[in-house]
N, C-alpha and C positions, 0 to 999 in steps of 0.2 A: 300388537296385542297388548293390552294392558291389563296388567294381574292386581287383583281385588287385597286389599288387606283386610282381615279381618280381626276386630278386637275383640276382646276376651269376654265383656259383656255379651256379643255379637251369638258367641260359639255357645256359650251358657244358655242363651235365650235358645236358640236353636235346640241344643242338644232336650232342653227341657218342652219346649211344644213337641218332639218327639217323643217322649217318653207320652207328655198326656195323652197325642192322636194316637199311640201305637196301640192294640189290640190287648189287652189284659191277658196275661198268662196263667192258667189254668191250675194250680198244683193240686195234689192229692192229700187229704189232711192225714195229718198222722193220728194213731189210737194206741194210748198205750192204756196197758192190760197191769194191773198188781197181781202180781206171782204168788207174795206170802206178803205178812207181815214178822217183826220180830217186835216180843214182847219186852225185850229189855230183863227175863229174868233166866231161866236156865240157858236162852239162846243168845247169851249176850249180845253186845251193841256192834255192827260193821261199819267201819270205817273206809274200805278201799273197793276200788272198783269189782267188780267181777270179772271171772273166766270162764270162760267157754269151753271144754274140754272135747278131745276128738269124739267121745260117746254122745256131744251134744247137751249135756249138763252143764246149769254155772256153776260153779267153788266158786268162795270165799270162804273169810276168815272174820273171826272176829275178837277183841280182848278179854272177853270172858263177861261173866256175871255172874251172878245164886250162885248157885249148885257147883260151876265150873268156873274158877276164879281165872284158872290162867288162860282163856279161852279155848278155841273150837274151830274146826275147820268143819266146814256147811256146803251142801249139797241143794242147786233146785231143779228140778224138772221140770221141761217144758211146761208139764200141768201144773206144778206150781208147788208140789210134794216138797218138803223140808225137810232134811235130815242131816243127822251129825254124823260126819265121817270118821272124826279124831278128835278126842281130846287133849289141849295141849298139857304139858308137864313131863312127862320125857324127852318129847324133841324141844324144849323148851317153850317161855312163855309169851304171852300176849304178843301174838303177830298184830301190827298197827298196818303192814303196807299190803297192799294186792300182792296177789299171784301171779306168774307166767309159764303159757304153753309153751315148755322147747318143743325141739322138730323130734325130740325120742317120743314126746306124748305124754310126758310125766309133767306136774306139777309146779314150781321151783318157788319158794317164800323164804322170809326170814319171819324171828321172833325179835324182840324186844329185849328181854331179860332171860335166863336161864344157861341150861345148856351144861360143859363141863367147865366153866368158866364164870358163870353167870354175864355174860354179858352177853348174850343172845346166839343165833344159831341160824344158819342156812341150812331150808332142808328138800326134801325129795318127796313129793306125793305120787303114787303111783294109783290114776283111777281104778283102773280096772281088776290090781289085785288090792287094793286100798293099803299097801305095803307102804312103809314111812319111815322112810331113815334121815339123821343128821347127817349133811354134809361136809359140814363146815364149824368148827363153835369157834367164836370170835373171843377176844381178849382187849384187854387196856397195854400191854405190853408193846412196843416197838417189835417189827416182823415177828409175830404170833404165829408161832407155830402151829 
């Protein structure tokens, strides 16, 4: 029995007249849907992804604008409803990164600037009581207490 070599031209031709002769696969196109828009003046500008909270609403955040310099933590409802949950300046300022669900259900972000320290702050959003405590406020010092 004698066994065939096949070169690499050979396997490429092949593999490519199958792709042509084989059957076209069918997919489903996607539709995506605009939720809100943000004007750029009392709802400042977002910059990080969104989250999805176990009540099924997105949060985010965003660094502020107009009315609210140090930004705002935002709320959208499946229909598309907008609202502001928090204004930042106690838990501190301009959050720049997304959010994350832990497994409690709560919230978890940082800010940028403020805090008791000014140099920003980890903190705790609680959907469902809209409760909002700092976790964490960061420093420039070596192990920051």
């Amino acid at each position: 029995m004698t066994r065939g070599i096949f070169s690499l031209s050979t396997l490429i031709t092949a593999f490519a007249a199958a792709l042509i002769l084989s059957p076209a696969v069918l997919t489903n196109a996607q539709t995506f849907t605009t939720l809100t828009s943000f004007d750029g003046t009392a709802s400042g500008t977002p910059e990080a992804a969104l989250v999805q909270a176990e009540d099924g609403n997105l949060y985010g955040t965003n660094h502020g604008a107009g009315t609210y310099p140090f930004g705002s933590l935002f709320k959208i409802t499946r229909a598309g409803a907008l609202t502001t949950e928090l204004f930042f300046g106690f838990v501190g300022n301009e959050p720049r990164a997304g959010m994350i669900l832990a497994t409690d259900g709560n919230l978890y972000g940082t800010t940028t600037y403020g805090g008791a320290n000014e140099w920003g702050t980890a903190f705790r959003y609680s959907p469902g009581t809209e409760a909002t405590n700092v976790i964490y406020n960061f420093c420039s010092l070596p192990d920051c207490a």
